[in-house]
C-alpha positions in Angstrom: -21.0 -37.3 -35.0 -24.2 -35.6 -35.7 -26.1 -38.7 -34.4 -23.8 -38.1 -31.4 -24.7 -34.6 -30.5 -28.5 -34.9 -31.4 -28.3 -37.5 -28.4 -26.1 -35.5 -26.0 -28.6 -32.6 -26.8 -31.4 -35.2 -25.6 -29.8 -36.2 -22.8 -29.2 -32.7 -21.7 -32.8 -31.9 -22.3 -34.0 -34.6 -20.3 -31.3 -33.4 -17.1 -30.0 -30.5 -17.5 -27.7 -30.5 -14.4 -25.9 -33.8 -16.2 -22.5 -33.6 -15.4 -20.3 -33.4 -18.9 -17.9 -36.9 -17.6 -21.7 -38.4 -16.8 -22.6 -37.6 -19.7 -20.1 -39.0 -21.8 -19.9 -42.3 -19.9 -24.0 -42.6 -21.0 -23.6 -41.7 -24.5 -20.5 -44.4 -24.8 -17.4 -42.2 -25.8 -14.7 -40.1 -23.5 -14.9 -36.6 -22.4 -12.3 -35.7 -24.6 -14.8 -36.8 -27.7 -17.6 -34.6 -26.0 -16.4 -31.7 -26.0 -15.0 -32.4 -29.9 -18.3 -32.9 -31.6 -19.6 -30.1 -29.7 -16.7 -27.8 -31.3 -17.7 -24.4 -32.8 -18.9 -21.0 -31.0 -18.4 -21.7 -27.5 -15.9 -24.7 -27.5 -12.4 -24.9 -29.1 -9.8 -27.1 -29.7 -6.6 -25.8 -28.7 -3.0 -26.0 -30.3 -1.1 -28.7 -28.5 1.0 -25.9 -27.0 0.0 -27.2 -23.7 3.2 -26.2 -21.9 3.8 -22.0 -23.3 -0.2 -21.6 -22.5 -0.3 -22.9 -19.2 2.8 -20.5 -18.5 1.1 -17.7 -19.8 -2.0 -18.4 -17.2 -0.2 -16.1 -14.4 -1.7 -13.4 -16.3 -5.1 -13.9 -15.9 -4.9 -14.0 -11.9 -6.7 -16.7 -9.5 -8.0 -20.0 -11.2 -9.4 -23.0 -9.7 -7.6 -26.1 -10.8 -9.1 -29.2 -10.9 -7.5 -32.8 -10.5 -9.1 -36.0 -10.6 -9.1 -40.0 -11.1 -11.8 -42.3 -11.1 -12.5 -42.1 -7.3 -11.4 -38.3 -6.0 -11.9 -34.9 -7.3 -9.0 -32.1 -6.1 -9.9 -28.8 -6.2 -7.5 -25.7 -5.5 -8.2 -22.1 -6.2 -5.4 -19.5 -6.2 -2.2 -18.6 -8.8 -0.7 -20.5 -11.5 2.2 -19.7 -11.4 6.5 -20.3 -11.2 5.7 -23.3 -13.6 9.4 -25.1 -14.7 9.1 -27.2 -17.7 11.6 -29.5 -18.4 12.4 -32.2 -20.4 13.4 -35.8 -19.5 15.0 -37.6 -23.3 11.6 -36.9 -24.9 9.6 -37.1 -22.0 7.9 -33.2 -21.3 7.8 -32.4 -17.5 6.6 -29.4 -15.6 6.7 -28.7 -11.9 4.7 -25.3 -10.1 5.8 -25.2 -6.7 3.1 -23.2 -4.9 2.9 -25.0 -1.1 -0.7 -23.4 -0.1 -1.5 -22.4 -3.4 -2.0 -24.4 -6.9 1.1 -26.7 -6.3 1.3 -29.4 -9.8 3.1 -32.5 -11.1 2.2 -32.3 -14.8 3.3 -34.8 -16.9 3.1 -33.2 -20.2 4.1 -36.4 -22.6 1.1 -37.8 -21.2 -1.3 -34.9 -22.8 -2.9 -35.1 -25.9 -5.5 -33.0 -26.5 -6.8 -29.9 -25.2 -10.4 -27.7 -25.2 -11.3 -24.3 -24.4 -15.0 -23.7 -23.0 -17.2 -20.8 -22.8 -20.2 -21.2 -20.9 -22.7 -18.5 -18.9 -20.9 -19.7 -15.1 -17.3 -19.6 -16.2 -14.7 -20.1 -19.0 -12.2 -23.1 -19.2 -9.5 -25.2 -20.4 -9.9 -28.8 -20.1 -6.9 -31.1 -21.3 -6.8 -35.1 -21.9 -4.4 -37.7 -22.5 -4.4 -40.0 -25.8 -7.5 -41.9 -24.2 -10.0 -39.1 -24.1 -9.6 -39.4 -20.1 -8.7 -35.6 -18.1 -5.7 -35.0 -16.7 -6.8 -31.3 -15.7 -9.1 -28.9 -15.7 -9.0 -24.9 -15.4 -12.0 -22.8 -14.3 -12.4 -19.1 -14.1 -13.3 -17.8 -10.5 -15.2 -14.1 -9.8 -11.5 -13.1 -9.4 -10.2 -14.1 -12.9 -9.4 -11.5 -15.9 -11.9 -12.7 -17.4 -10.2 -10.1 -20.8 -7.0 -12.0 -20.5 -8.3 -15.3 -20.7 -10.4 -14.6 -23.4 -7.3 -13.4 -25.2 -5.1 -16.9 -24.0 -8.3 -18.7 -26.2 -7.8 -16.8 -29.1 -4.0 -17.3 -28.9 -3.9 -20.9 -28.8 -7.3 -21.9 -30.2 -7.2 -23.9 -33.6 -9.5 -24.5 -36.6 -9.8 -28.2 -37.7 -12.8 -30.2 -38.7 -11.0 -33.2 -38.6 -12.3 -35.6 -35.3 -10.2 -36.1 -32.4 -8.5 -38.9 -33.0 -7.9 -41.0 -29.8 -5.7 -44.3 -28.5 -8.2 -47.8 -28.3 -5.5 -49.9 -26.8 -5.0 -49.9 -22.8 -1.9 -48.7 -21.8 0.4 -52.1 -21.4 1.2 -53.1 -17.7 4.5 -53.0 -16.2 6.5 -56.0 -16.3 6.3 -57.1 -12.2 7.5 -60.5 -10.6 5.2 -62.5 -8.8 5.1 -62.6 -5.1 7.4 -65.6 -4.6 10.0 -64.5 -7.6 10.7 -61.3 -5.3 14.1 -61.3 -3.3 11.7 -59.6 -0.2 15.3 -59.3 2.0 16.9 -57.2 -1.1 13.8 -55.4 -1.5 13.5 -54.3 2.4 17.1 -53.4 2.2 16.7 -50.8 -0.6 14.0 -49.6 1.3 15.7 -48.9 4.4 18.7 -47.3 2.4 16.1 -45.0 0.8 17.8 -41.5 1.0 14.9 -39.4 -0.7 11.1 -40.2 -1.0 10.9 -39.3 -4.6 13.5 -42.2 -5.0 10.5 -45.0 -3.9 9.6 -45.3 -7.9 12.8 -46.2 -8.7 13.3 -48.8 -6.3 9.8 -50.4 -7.0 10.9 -50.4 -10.7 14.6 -52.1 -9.7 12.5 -54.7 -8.1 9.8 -55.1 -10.7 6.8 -54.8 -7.7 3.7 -53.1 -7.9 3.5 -50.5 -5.2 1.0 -52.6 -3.2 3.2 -55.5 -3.9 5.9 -53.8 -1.9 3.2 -52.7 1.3 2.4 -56.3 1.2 6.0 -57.5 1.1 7.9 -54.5 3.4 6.9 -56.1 6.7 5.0 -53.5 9.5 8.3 -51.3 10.3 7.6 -49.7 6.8 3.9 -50.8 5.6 1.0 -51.2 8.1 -2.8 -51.9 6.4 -5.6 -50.0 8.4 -9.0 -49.8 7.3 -10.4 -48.1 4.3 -12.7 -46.2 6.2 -9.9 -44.6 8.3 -9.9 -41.5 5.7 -12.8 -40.0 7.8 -11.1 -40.4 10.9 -8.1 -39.4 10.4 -9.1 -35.9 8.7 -11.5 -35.1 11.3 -8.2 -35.5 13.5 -6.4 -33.5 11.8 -9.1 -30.7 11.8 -9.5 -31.1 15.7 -5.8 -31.1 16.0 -5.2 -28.1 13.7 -2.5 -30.4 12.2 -1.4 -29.2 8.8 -1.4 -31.7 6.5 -0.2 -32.6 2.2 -2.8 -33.7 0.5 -2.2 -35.7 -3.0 -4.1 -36.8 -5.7 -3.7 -37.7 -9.5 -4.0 -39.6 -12.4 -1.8 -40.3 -15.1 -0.8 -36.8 -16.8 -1.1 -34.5 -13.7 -0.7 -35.0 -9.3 -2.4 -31.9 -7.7 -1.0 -30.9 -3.9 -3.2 -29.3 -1.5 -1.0 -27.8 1.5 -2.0 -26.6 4.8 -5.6 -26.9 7.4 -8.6 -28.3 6.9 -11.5 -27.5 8.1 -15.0 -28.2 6.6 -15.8 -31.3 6.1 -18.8 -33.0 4.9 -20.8 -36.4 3.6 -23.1 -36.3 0.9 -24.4 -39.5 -0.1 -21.5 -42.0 -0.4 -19.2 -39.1 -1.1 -16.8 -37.5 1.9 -16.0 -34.2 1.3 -13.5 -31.1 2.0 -15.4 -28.1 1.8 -12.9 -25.1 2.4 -12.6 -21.8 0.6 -9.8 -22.4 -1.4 -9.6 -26.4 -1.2 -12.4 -28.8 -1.7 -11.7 -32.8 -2.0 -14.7 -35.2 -2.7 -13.7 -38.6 -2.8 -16.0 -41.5 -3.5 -15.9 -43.3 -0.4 -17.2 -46.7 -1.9 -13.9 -46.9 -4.0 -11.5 -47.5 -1.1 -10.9 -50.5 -1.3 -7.1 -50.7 1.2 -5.7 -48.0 2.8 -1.9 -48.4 4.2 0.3 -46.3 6.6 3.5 -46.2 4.6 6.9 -45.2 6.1 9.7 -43.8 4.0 13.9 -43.2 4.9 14.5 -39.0 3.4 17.2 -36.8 4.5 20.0 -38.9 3.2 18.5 -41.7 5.7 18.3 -39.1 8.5 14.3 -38.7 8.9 11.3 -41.4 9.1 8.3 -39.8 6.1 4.9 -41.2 6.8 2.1 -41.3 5.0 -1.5 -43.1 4.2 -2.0 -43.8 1.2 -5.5 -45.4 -0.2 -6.0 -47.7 -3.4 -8.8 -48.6 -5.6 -10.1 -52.5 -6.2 -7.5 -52.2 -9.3 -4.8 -51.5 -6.8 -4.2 -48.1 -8.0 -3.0 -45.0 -6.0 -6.2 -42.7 -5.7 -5.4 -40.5 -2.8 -2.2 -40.1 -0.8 -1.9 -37.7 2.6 1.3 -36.5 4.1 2.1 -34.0 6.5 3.5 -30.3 5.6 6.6 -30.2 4.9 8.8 -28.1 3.3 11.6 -29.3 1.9 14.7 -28.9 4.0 12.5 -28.3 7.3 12.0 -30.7 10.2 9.7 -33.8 10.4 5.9 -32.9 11.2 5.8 -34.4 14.7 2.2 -33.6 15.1 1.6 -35.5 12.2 3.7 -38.6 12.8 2.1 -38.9 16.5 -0.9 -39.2 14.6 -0.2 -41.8 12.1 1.5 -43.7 15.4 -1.8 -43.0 17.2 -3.7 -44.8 14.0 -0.9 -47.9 13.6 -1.8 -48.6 17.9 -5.3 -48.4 17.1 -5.7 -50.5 14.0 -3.0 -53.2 15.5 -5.2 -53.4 18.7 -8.3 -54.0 16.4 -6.7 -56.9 14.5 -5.2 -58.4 17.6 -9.1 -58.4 19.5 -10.2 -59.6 16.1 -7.6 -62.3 15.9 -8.4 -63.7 20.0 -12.3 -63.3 19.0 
C-alpha cells in the first residue's frame, strides 16, 4: 500500500492536473482502491449506510451529481431530493424523481463501498460497486452548506485500517440464445404488445436476447440503425428546434436523467460536449460504436415511445436520449418528427449507398 501511494504521489508530482480514474488506471488498481490507501485527514471511508446518507443530502442544498460509464460523463447540478428507497427480495432500490433537476435510478445492491473527500475546490462523496468501478459521485457547488455536509462526513464516516477489499471475478453474462435459437415472430409479438417501456427488460429477459440482439432481430417498424456519428446532429437539432429532450446515462449501480433544453454545445478533442449551467454531458465520441432509433408500445399500447440509443464495441448501452415526457402527458411530437426526420435521412443514405 505504501509502495502504492509513494507512486501515486509521483505521479501527481510529475501532472498535477491527473485526473483521480486516470490516475488509477496508470498505477494498475480501481478508483475505489485510490482513494482507500490514500485514507486518513482528508479522505474517509464511509459506513455502508449508503441509502439514510444519501436521504439526508436535502439538507445541505444544491449538489452536482455526477454519472458516468466508460464512454459518457453526466453531470446535473440542483437538489437531491424526494429519494424513495425500496426494496425488491433483497435487492435495495431507490428512485428521486426530480424531472429538471437531479432525477436518479440507483441501484443500491449494486454499491459497495463508499468515500468522503475534502479537498481545497470542493468536498465529496464518491461511491463504487464490489469492483472498485463508480457508480456516483457527489460534489459541493458555491451554493452547498458547506457546515452541513461537513457534519453528513462525520455522521457516516468510519475508522478501519483494514484494505478495501474488492470482487476479481467479472460479473457472469446473461444466459442469451443465439441468433438462429430465437423465435424472432414471438419476440416481435411481445414487442408490439408492450404496454409500458419500463416492461422492455422483461421481455428481453423472457426471450434470453441481448438488447442489441433484439434491434437486430425487431425488423425497421421498431429498430432502425443510423450512424454513430448522428449524436452530433441530432442535438444540434434539438438545440435549433428548442425541442426538449430526456437525456440518459448509466452504468451498473446508478442511471442519471437530464430533463429539459439544451443549449451549449461544444467539441474538444475527440470529446462532444453539453456545456449548460446546470447540465454538462461529455461523451467520448470515439466509443460509439452503433447508434439505433428504437420504437417502443406505452400507454397500455396506446402511444408509439422513441428513442436513440448508442452502444459501445462491447454492445453495451452508453447513452440513451428520449423526449420529455412526463408520465401521464402526451407524446413529444416535436421530438418524434425528429427522430422520423433522422429514420428518412439515414434510409435514403443506405439506399444511395446500396445503388452506388
Amino acid at each position: 500500500m505504501t509502495s502504492l501511494l509513494a507512486q501515486y504521489q509521483a505521479l501527481q508530482a510529475e501532472n498535477p492536473a491527473i485526473r483521480s480514474r486516470d490516475a488509477a488506471t496508470k498505477l494498475g488498481i480501481s478508483e475505489a482502491q485510490l482513494l482507500d490507501i490514500q485514507t486518513g485527514d482528508t479522505i474517509f471511508r464511509l459506513q455502508p449506510r449508503f441509502a439514510e446518507l444519501l436521504k439526508k443530502l436535502k439538507n445541505v442544498g444544491p449538489v452536482m451529481a455526477l454519472t458516468r460509464n466508460q464512454a459518457v460523463v453526466h453531470e446535473l447540478t440542483g437538489h437531491y431530493e424526494k429519494l424513495y428507497v425500496n426494496n425488491h427480495g433483497d435487492k435495495e432500490v431507490a428512485i428521486a424523481i426530480n424531472p429538471g433537476g437531479i432525477d436518479l435510478r440507483l441501484f443500491l445492491y449494486k454499491w459497495h463501498s463508499g468515500y468522503a473527500q475534502i479537498t481545497d475546490k470542493h468536498v465529496s462523496f464518491q461511491f463504487f460497486d464490489r469492483f472498485g468501478d463508480a457508480v456516483q459521485k457527489i460534489y459541493s457547488t458555491k451554493e452547498t452548506d458547506i457546515d452541513a455536509f461537513h457534519q453528513l462526513i462525520c455522521d457516516f464516516k468510519t475508522a478501519t485500517d483494514e484494505p478495501l477489499q474488492l470482487d476479481l471475478q467479472p460479473e457472469p453474462n446473461a444466459v442469451t440464445l443465439s441468433d438462429d435459437e430465437v423465435d424472432v415472430l414471438a419476440l416481435k409479438a411481445d414487442w408490439q404488445q408492450l404496454k409500458d417501456v419500463h416492461d422492455f427488460p422483461k421481455m428481453l429477459e423472457k426471450h434470453q436476447v441481448t438488447r442489441l440482439q433484439a434491434l437486430n432481430l425487431a425488423g425497421k417498424e421498431w429498430a432502425q440503425p443510423i450512424s454513430a456519428s448522428a449524436l452530433e446532429v441530432i442535438l444540434n437539432q434539438v438545440r435549433e428546434d428548442q425541442v426538449e429532450i430526456m437525456v440518459f446515462v448509466g452504468n451498473a449501480g446508478a442511471v442519471q436523467i437530464f430533463s429539459g433544453f439544451i443549449e451549449n454545445l461544444k467539441w474538444f478533442k475527440d470529446w462532444f460536449n453539453v456545456l449548460d449551467r446546470d447540465f454538462n454531458l461529455h461523451v467520448d465520441t470515439k466509443q460509439l460504436a452503433q447508434a439505433w432509433l428504437v420504437h417502443k408500445p406505452t400507454d397500455k399500447g396506446q402511444n408509439i415511445i422513441s428513442s436513440v440509443e448508442f452502444f459501445d464495441a462491447q454492445g453495451d448501452t452508453i447513452l440513451t436520449l428520449f423526449g420529455r415526457r412526463d408520465e401521464g402527458n402526451s407524446v413529444n411530437q416535436d421530438w418524434q418528427q425528429l427522430v422520423q426526420n433522422m429514420a428518412t435521412r439515414y434510409a435514403n443514405a443506405d439506399e444511395q449507398t446500396q445503388v452506388a
